[in-house]
Backbone and ligand atoms as CSV (ligand in chain L), in Angstrom:
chain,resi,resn,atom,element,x,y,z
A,1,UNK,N,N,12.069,-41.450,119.143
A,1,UNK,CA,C,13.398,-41.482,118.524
A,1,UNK,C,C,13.242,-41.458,117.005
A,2,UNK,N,N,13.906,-40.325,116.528
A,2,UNK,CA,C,13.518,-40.304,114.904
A,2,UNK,C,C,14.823,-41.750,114.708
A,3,UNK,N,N,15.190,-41.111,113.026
A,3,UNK,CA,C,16.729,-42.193,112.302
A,3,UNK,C,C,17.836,-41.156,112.435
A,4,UNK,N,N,17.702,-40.075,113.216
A,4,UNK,CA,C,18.728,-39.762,113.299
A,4,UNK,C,C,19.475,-39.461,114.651
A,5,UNK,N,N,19.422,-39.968,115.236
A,5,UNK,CA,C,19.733,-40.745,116.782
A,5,UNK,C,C,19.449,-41.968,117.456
A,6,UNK,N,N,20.328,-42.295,118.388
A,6,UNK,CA,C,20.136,-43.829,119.022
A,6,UNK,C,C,19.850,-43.320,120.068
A,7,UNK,N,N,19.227,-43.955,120.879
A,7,UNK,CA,C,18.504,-44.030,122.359
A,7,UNK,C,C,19.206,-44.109,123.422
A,8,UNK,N,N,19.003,-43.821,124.939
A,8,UNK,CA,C,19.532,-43.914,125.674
A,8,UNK,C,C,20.537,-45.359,125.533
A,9,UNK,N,N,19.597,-46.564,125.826
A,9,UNK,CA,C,19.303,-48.085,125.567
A,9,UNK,C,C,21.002,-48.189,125.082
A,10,UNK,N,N,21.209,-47.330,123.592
A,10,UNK,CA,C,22.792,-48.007,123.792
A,10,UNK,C,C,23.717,-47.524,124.507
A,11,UNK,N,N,23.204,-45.838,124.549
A,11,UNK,CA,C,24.377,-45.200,125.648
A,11,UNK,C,C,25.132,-46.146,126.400
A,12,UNK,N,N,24.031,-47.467,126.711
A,12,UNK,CA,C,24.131,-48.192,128.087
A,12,UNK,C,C,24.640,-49.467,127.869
A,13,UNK,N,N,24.862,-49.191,126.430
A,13,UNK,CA,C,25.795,-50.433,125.580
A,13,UNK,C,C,27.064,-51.469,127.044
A,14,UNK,N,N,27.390,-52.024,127.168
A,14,UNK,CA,C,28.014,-52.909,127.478
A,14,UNK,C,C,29.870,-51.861,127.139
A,15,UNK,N,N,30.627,-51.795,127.923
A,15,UNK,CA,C,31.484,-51.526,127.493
A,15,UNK,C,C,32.597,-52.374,127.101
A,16,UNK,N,N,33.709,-52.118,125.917
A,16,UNK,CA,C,34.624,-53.206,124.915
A,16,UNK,C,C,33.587,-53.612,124.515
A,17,UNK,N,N,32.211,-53.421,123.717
A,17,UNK,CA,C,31.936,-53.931,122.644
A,17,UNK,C,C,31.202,-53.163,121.465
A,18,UNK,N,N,30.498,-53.798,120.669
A,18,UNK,CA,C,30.195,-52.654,119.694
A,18,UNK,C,C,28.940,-53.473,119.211
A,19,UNK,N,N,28.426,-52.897,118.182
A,19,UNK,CA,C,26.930,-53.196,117.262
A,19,UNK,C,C,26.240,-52.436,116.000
A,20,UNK,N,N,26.310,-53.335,115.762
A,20,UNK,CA,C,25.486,-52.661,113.925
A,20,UNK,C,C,24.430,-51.593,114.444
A,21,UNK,N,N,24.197,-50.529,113.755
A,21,UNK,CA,C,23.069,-49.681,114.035
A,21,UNK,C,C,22.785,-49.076,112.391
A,22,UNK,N,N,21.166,-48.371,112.237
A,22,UNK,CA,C,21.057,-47.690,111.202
A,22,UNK,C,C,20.818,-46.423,111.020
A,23,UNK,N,N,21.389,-45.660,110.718
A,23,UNK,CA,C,21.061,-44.077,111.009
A,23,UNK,C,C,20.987,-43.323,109.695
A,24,UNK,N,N,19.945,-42.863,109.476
A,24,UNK,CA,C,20.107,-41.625,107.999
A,24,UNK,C,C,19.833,-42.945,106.888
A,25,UNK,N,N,19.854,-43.855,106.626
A,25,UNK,CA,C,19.596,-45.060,106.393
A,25,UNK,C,C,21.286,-45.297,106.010
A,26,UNK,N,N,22.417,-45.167,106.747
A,26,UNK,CA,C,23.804,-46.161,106.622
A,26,UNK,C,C,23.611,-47.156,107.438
A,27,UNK,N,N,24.190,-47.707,107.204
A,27,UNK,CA,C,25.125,-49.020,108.164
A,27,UNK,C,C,25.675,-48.501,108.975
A,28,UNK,N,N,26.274,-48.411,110.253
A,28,UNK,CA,C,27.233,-48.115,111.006
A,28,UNK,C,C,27.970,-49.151,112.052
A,29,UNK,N,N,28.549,-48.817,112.112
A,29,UNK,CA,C,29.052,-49.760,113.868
A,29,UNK,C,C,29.194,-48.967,114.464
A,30,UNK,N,N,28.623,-49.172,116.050
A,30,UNK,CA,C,28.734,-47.965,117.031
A,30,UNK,C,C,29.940,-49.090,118.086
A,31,UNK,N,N,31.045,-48.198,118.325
A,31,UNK,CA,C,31.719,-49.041,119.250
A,31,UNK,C,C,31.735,-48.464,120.608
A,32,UNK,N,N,32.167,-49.370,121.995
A,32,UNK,CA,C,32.263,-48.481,122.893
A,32,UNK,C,C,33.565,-49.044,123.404
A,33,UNK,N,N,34.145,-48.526,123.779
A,33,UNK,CA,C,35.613,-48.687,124.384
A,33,UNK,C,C,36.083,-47.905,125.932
A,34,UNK,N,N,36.173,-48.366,127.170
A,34,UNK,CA,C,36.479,-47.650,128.458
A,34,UNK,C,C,35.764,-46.727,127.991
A,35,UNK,N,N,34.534,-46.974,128.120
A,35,UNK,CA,C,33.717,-45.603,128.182
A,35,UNK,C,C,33.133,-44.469,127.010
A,36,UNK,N,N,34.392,-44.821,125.943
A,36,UNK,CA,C,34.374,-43.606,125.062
A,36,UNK,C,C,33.682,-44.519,123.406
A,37,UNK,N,N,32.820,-43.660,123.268
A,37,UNK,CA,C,32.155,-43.920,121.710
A,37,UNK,C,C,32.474,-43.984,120.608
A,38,UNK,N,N,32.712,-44.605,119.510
A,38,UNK,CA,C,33.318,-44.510,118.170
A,38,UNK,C,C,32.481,-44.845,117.137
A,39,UNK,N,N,32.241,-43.828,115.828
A,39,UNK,CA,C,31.405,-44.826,115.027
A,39,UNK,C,C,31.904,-44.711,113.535
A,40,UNK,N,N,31.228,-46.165,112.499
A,40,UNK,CA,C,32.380,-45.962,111.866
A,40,UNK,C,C,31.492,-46.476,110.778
A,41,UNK,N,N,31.280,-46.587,109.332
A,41,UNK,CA,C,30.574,-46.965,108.693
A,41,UNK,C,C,31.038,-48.516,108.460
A,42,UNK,N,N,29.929,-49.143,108.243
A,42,UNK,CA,C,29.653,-50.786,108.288
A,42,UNK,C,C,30.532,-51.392,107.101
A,43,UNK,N,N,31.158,-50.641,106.641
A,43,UNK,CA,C,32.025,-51.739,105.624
A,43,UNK,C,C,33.071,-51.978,105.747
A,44,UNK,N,N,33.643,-52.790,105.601
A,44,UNK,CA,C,35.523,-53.400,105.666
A,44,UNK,C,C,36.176,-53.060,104.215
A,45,UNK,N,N,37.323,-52.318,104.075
A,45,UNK,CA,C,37.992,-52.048,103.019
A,45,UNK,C,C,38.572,-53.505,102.180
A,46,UNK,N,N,38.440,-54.187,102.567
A,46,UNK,CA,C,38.941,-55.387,101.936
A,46,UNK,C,C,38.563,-56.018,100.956
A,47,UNK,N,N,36.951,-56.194,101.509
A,47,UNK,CA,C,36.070,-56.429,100.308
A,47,UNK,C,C,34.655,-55.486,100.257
A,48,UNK,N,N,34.890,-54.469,101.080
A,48,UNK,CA,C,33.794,-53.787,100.615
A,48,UNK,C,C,32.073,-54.182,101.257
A,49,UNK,N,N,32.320,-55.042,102.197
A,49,UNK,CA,C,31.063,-55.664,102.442
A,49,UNK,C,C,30.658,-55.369,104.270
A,50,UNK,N,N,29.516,-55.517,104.430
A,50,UNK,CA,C,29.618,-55.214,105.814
A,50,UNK,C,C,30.427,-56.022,106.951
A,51,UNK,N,N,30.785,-55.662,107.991
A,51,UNK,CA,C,31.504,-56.507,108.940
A,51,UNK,C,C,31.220,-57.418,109.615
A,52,UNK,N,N,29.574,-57.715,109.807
A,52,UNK,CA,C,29.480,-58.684,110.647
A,52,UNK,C,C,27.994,-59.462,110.396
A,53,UNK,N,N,28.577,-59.876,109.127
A,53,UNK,CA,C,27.619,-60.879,108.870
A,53,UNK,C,C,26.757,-62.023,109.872
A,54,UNK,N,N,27.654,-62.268,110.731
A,54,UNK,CA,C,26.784,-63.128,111.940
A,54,UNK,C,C,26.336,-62.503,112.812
A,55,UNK,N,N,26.292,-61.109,112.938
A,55,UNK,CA,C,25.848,-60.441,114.049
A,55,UNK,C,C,26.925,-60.325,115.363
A,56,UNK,N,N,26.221,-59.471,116.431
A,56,UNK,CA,C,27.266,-59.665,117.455
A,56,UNK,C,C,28.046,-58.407,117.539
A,57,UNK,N,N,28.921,-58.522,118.736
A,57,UNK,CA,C,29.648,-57.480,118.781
A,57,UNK,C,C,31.156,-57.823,117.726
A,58,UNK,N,N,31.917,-57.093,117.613
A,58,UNK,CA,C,33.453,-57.201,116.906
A,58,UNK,C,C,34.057,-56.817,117.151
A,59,UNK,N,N,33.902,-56.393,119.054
A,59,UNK,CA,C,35.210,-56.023,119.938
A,59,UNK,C,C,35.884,-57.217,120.471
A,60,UNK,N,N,37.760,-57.033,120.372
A,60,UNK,CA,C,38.103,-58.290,121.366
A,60,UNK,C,C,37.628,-57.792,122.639
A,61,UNK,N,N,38.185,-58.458,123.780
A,61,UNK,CA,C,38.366,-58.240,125.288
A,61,UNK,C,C,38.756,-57.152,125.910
A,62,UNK,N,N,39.689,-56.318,124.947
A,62,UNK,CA,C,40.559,-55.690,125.433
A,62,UNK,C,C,39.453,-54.355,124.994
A,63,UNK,N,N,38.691,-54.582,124.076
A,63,UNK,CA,C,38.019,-52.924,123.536
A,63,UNK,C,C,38.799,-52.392,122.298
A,64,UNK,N,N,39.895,-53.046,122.272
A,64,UNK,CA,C,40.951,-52.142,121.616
A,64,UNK,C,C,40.502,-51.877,119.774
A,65,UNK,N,N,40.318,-53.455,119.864
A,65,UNK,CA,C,40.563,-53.807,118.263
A,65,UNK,C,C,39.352,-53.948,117.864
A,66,UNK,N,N,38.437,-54.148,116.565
A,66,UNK,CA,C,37.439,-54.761,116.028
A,66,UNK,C,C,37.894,-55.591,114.965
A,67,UNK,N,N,37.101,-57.072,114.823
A,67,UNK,CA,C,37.269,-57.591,114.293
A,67,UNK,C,C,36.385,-58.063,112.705
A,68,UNK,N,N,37.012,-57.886,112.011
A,68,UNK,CA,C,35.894,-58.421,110.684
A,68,UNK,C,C,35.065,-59.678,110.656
A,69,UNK,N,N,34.430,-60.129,110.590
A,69,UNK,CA,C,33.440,-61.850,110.509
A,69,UNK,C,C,33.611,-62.611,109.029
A,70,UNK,N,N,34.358,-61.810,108.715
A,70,UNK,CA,C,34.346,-62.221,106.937
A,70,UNK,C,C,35.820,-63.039,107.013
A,71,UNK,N,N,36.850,-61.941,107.296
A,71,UNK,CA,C,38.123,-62.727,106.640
A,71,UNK,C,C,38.977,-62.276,107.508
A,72,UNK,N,N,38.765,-61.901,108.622
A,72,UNK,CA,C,39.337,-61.518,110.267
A,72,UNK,C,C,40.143,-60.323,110.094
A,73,UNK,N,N,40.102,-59.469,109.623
A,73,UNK,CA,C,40.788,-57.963,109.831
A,73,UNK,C,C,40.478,-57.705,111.074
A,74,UNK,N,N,41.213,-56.819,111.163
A,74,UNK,CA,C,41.563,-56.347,112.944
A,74,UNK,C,C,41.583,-54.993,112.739
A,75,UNK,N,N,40.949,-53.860,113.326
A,75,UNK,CA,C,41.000,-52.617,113.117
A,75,UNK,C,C,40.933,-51.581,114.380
A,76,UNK,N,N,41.705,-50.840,114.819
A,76,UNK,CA,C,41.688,-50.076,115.580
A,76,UNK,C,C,40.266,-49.881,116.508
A,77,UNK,N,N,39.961,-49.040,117.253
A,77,UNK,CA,C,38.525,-49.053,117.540
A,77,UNK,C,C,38.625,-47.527,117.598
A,78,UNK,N,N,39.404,-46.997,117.798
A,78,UNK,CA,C,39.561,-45.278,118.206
A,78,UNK,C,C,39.920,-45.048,116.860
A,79,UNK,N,N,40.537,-45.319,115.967
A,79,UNK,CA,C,40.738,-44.307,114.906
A,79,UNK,C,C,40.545,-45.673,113.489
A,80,UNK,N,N,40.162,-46.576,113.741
A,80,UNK,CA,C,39.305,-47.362,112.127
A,80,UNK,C,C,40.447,-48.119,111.675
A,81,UNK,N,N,42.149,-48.029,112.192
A,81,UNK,CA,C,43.252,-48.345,111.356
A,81,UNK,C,C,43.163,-49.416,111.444
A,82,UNK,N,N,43.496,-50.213,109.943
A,82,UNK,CA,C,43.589,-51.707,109.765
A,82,UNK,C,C,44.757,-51.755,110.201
A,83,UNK,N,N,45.044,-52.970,111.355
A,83,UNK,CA,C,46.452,-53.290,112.058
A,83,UNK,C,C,47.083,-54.427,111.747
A,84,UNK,N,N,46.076,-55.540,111.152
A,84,UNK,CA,C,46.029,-56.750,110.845
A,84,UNK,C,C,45.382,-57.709,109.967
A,85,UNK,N,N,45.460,-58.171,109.063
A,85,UNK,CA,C,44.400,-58.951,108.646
A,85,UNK,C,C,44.582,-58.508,106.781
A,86,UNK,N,N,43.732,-58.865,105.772
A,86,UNK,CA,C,43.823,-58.543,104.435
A,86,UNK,C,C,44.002,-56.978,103.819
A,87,UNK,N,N,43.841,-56.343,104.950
A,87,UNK,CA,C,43.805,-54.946,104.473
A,87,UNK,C,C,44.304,-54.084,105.113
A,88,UNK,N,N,45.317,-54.391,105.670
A,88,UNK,CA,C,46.690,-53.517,106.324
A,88,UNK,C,C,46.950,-52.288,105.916
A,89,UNK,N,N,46.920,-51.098,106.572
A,89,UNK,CA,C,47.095,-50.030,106.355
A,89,UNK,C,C,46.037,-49.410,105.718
A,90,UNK,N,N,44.813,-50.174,105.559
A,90,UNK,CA,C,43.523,-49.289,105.087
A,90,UNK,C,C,42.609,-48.883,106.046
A,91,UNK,N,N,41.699,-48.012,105.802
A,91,UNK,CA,C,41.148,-47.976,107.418
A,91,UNK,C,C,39.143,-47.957,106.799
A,92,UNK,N,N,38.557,-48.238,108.046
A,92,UNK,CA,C,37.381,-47.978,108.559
A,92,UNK,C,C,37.150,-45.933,108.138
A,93,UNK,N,N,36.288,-46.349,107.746
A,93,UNK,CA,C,35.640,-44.864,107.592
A,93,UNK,C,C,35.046,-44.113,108.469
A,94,UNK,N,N,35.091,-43.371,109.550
A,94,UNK,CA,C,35.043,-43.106,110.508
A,94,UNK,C,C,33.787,-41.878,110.670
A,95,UNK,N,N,32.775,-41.589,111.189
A,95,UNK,CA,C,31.657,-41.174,111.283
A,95,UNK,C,C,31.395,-40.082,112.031
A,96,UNK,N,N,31.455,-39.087,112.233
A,96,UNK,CA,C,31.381,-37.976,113.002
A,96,UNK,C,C,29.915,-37.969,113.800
A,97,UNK,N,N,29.474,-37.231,114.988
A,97,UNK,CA,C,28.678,-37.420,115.603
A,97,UNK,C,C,29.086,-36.594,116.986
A,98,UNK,N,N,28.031,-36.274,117.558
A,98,UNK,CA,C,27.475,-35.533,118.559
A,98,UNK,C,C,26.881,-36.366,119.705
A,99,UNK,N,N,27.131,-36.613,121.098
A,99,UNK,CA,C,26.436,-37.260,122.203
A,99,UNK,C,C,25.894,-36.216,122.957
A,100,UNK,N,N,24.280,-35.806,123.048
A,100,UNK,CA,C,23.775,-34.805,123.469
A,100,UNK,C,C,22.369,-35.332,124.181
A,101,UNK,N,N,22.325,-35.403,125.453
A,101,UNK,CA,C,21.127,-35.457,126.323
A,101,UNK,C,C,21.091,-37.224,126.488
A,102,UNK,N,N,22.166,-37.601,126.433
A,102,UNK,CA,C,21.984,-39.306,126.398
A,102,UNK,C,C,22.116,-39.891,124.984
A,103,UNK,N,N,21.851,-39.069,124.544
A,103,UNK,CA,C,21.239,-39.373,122.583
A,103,UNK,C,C,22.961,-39.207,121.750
A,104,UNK,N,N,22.794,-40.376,120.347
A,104,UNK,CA,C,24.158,-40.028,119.744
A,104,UNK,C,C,23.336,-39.261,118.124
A,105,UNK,N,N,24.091,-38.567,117.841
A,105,UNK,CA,C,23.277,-37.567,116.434
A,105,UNK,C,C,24.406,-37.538,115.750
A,106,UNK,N,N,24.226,-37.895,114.570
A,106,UNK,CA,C,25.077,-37.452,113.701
A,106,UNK,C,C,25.201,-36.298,113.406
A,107,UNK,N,N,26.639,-35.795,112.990
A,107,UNK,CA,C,26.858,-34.463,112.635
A,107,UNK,C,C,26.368,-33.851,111.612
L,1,FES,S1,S,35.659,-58.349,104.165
L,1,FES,FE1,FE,36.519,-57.791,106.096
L,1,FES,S2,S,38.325,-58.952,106.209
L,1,FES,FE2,FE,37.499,-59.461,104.281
């Protein structure tokens, strides 16, 4: 596995949750939601800092939302939109990418 793909290993991620990963050398969060993949770069518009300082996933229950560890923003999981929290109406930067042979590649 070069840095510019993740491994089967998360394909097989847990679904409703998500995880820090490093690719190309960014930050990212890879989320998974009913099945479907999202990825989004590791910082929160609020303050600019990564999301999950304690580690862990930053999906609720539902898959729906992600949550910040800093100052609790709430953000879409399918499209990055801040719904809740210090930075309402700003969004997650959202990451383009390719799922090919098991493998996720950036675009
Ligand atoms: S840095 Fe994410 S909510 Fe403040």
């Amino acid at each position: 596995m070069n840095d510019s793909e993740i491994g089967p290993t998360l394909l097989s991620m847990p679904d409703n949750s998500s995880q820090s990963v490093t690719l190309e050398g960014r930050s990212l969060i890879l989320a998974k939601r009913r099945g479907d993949f999202f990825l989004f770069e590791n910082n929160c518009p609020h303050a600019n800092e990564t999301m999950d300082p304690l580690g862990g996933s930053l999906s609720d229950e539902s898959g729906d939302l992600l949550r910040c560890q800093r100052h609790g923003a709430e953000f879409l999981t399918d499209t990055g939109e801040c719904v809740a929290g210090p930075c309402m109406g700003e969004s997650l930067t959202p990451i383009a990418f390719t799922i090919a042979g098991g493998q996720i590649y950036l675009d």
